[in-house]
N, C-alpha and C positions, 0 to 999 in steps of 0.2 A: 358647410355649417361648422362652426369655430363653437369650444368652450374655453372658457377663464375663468380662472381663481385667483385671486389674493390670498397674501399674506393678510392678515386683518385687520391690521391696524389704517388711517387715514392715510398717513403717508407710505405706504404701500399700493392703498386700494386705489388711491387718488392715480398715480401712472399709469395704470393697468386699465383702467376707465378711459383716460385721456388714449391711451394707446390702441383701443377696443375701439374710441369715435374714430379716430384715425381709419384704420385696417374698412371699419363699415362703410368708408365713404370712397377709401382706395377699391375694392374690389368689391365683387357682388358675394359677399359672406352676408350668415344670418348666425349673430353669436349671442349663446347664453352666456351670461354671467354670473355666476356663482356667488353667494356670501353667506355668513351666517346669517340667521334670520333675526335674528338683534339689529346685523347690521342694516339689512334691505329692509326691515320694519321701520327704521331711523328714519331710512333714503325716502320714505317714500308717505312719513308722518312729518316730513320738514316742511318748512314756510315756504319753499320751494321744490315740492319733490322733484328728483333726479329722473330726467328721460334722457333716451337718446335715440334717434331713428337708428334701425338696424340692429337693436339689443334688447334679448327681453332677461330683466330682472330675477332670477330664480333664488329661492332662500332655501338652507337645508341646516340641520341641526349638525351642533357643534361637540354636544356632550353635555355643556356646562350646565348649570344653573340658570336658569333663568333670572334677569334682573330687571327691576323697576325701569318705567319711561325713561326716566332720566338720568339714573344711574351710570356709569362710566368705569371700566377697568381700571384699578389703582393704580397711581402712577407711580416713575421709576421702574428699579430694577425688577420689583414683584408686579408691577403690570404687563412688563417684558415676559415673563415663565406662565405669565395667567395668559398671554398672547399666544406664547408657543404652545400650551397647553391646547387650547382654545382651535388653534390650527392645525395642528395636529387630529385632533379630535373630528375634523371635517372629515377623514378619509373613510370613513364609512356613509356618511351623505353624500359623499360625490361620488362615489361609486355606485351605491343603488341610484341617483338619479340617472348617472348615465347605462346603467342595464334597464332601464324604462325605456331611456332616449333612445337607444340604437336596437335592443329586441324587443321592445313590445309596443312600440309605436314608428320602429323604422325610420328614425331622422341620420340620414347618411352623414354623422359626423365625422370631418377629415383631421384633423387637428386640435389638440391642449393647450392654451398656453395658460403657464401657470407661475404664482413667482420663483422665484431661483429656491428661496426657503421650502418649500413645498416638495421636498425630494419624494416623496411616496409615491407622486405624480408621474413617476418614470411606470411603477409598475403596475398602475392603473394605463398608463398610454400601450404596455406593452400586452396588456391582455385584451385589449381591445381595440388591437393594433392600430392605435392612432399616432398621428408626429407627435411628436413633445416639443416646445418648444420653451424653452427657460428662459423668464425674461428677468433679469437685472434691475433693482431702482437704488443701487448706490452706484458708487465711485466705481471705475474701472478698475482702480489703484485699491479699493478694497477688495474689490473680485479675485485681485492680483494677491495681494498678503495670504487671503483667509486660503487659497490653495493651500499653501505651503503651511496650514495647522499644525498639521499632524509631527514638519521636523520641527516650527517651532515651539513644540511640544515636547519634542525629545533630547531638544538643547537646551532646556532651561529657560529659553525667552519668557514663554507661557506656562503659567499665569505671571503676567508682571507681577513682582514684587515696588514695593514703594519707595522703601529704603533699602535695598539690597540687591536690585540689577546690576546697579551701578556704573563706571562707564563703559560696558560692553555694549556693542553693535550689532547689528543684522547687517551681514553683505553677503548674504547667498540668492538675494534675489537678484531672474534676472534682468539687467537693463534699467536695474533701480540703485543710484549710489546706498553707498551703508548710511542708516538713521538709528535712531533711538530708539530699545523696547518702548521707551515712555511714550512715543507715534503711536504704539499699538492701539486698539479700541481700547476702551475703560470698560467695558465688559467682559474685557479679558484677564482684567487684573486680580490677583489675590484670590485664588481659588473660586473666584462666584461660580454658583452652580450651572449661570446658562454655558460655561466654556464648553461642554461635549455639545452643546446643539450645532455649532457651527461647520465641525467637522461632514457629517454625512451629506447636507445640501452640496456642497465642493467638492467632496471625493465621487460625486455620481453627474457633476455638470455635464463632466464631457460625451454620458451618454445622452445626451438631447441632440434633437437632430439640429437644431437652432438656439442659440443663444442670443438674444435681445439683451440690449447695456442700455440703462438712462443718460447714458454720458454722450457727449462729441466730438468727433474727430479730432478737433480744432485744442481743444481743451487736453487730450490726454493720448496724445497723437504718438507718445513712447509705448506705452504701457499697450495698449491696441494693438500696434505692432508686435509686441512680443506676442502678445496671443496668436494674431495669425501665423507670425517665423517663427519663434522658437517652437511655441508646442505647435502649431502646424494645424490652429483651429479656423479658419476659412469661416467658416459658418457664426463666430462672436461678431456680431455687428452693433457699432453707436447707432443707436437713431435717435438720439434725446437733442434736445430736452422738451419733455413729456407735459409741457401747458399748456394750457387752454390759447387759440389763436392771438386774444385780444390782450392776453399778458405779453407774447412774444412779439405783438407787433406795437403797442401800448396805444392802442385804442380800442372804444366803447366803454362802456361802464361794469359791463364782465357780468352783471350781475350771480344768481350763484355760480361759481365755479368746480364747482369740486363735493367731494362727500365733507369736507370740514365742516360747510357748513349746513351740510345735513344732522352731523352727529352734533353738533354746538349752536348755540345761538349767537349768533353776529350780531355786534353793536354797531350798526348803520350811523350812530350820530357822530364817532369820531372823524365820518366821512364831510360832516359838514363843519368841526373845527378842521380839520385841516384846513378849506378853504381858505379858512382868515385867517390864515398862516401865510407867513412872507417865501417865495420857492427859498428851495432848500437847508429852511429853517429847521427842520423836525430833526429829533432823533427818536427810531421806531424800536419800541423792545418788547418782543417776544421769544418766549423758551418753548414752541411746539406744544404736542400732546400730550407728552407723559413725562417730560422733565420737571424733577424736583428741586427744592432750594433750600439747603438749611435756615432757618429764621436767622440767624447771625449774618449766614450769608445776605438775606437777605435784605436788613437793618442799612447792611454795608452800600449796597448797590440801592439803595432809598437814600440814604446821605449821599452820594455820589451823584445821584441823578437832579436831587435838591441843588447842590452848589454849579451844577451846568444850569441849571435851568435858571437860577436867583443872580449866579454872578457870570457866567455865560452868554447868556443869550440865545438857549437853545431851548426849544421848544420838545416835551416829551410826551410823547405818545406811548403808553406802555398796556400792553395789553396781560393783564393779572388772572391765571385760571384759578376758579376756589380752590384748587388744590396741588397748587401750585409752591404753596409754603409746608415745608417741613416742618411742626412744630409749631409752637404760638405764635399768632400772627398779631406783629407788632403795632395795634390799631391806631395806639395814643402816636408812635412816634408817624404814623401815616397819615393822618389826621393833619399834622401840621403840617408835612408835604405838602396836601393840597389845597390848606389854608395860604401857606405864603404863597405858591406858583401861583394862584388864580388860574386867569385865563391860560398861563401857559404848559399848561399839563394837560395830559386829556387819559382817565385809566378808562379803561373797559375789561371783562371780564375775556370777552373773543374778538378777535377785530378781520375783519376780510381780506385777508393779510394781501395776498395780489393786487388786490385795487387800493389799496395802504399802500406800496411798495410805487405804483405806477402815479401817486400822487406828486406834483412837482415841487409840495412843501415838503416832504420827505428828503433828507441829505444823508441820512447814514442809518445805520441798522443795527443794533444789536443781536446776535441770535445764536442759538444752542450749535448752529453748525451741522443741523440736521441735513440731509443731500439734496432734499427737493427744498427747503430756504434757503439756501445757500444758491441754488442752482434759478431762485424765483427772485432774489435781492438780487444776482449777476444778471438775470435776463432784462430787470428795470433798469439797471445803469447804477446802482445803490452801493455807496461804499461802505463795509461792512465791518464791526469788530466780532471776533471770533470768540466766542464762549460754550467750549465744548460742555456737555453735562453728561451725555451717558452712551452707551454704543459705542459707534465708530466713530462718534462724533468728534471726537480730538485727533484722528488720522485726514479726517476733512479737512480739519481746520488746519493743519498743520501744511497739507498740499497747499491747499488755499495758498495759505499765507507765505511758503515759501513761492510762490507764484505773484505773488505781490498783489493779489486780488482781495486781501484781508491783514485786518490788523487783530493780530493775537495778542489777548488782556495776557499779561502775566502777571503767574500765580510766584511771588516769594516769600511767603508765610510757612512757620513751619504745620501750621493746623489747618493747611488745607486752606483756608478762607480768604478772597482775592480782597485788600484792603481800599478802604473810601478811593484815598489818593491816588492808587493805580490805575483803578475804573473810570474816576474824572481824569486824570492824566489822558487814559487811552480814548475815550472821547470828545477830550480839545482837541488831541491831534486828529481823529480821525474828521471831525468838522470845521475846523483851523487850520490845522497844519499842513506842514510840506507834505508828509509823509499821507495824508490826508489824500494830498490833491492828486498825490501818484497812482494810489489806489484807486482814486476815481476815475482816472484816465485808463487803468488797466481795465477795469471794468468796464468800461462804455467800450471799450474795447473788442471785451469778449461779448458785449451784447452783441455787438455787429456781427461776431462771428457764428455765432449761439444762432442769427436769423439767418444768418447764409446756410447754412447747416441743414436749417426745418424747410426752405424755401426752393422751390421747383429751381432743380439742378444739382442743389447742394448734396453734401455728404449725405447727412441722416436721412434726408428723405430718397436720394438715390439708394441707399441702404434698405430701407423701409419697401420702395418700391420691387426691389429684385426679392426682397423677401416673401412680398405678396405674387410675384408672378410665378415664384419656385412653389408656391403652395397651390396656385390655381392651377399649375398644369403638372402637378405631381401624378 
């Protein structure tokens, strides 16, 4: 008997899920799964509640306030501290459930796996002596920086300053050339308050008896190796990337996949303009869960996406959350947006983004550079432009793109705001141009590799496999 917890947000919960059907259908485990009870009230009030054989559902209190059906954590950086709050706040629910579980109803549970953020998780496994196992859903190469917090904390890197790093370096990492403080997350910069959460998850990984990474072999085959040779961790194993079957092999119609769209409601009709879309006509945009956009910015990237679409010939699919704009949202000049494109726009509020992504009018991708969209546009073959917005998101994008698997919009504004013509620039090239077509070729690329990975033989699942047989005969 296995339990798991999440971090709490979507893209967290959505791995941990995906990696939980896995483990139930590899071995004879019988795993609860943990969430707040907001969130397993969501899973299980959606248009398709979430099952999965081998898993039973458990919800336990968080702390917070209770909120309306519909209701959603604010987004941005104040939904991030309402998150870690929120998570945090679980460890006195997961604790008395599991002193029900194992003394007063006797369920021989052998192992935790919990996300990597969840450090508390150590000393809950340790007083009731179960593995711990710490599972990863970013980058390896984020696993790899945030170690080393603490010196770049006491050299000045951290918190980036904006105008005042300047051209100094990071080259104490090892096995990684020297880069730019400005690589680092954006939640690191400028004193924000979430900077001390990051430290304690990282300064206690290596007590876990297993580390699980969303990442693959193939993909970050440096940075892996350090972990096992330099620091001498044997037990950090890739096994990702964490999708559902029918994304990684791009058939069936996926229906729901994931908790996204338990907690949102999906607009199914942009599935049927795509149809009468020409292949790899679309250009697909979305900024995740909690990414926000100043109204300016936004105005900017609405004229942008108007002149690809009027004097282009690209077809936009964009997917708009209500609260996704910062600030007044600019109706009059949106209004004519979808007056002139007619047929060739298509917004929705949430879109199914995986079966968006595996659609053959889809040619390219806009997206925040979140880990698992980033990691869900490479598994379709989707060439992608980079637009980090908050987190780690601009150290993604930045790999990415130095990998040639991504085109990074650049920002040369002194206020911050990526202008009309850079935006349309970086999406003729990435649907037009040369530099377009490289991208596309690297990525179909790493699809292939991405399925050799998940597939009987490959790394991740050979990984996955030994991890399951070191727990069945522990």
């Amino acid at each position: 008997h296995l339990v798991a917890v999440p971090w709490v947000i979507p893209g967290h919960v959505n791995p941990l899920l995906h990696l939980c059907s896995k483990l139930a259908a590899l071995g004879s485990f019988q795993i609860t799964f943990i969430n707040t009870f907001e969130n397993h009230e969501r899973m299980f009030k959606s248009r398709e509640p979430i099952t999965r054989e081998g898993i039973d559902f458990v919800g336990v209190s968080d702390g917070m306030p209770e909120r309306g059906a519909n209701d959603h954590p604010p987004p941005g950086m104040e939904g991030l501290k309402e998150v870690i709050k929120s998570s945090d706040g679980l460890q006195r629910g997961v604790e008395e459930l599991l002193e029900s579980m194992i003394h007063e109803r006797g369920i021989p549970i052998k192992a935790i796996i919990s996300d990597l953020f969840l450090h508390w998780i150590q000393d809950i496994a340790t007083r009731f002596k179960l593995v711990r196992v710490a599972f990863s859903t970013t980058s390896a190469t984020f696993d790899l920086v945030t170690l080393h917090m603490r010196r770049l904390r006491s050299e000045g890197f951290v918190p980036v300053k904006n105008r005042t790093t300047g051209d100094k370096t990071i080259e104490f990492f090892p096995g990684i050339p020297s880069f730019s403080p400005f690589d680092l997350p954006l939640a690191w910069y400028e004193e924000h308050p979430i900077i001390p959460f990051f430290e304690p998850p990282y300064e206690r990984l290596f007590q876990a008896d297993w580390i699980l990474s969303g990442t693959f072999q193939a993909l970050e085959p440096d940075i892996v190796s350090i972990f096992h040779h330099h620091y001498g961790v044997k037990n950090y194993l890739p096994i990702g990337p964490f999708l559902p079957d029918e994304h990684m092999h791009g058939s069936g119609d996926g229906g729901q996949e994931d908790l996204r769209a338990a907690l949102s409601s999906e607009d199914l009709r942009c599935l049927e303009w795509l149809d009468s879309r020409p292949n790899s006509s679309v250009l697909y945009v979305a900024f995740g869960s909690i990414a926000v956009m100043p109204s300016d910015q936004f105005q900017e990237l609405l004229h942008a996406l108007d002149h690809c679409c009027a004097e282009k010939n690209v077809g936009v699919l964009w997917s708009i959350r209500p609260n996704l704009v910062d600030g007044e949202f600019p109706r009059e000049i949106f209004d004519a947006f979808l007056e002139r494109s007619g047929d060739g726009a298509c917004v929705v509020s949430w879109a199914p983004q995986m079966r968006v992504l595996r659609h053959a009018a889809v040619g390219g991708f806009i997206t925040h550079c979140g880990w698992n969209s980033a990691l869900e546009g490479m598994c379709a073959g989707v060439a992608m432009v980079g637009w980090p917005c908050l987190s780690e998101q601009n150290l993604n994008c930045s790999f990415l793109a130095k990998r040639k698997l991504m085109l990074r919009v650049k920002d040369h504004s002194r206020d911050g705001i990526l202008g009309r013509e850079e935006i349309a620039r970086a999406v003729d090239e990435l649907m037009h141009g040369e530099i377009g077509k490289e991208i596309r070729a690297n990525v179909g690329a790493a699809k292939i590799e991405a399925r050799k990975a998940v597939a009987s033989g490959g790394s991740s699942h050979g990984n996955l496999q030994a991890f399951v047989n070191a727990l069945s005969f522990k």
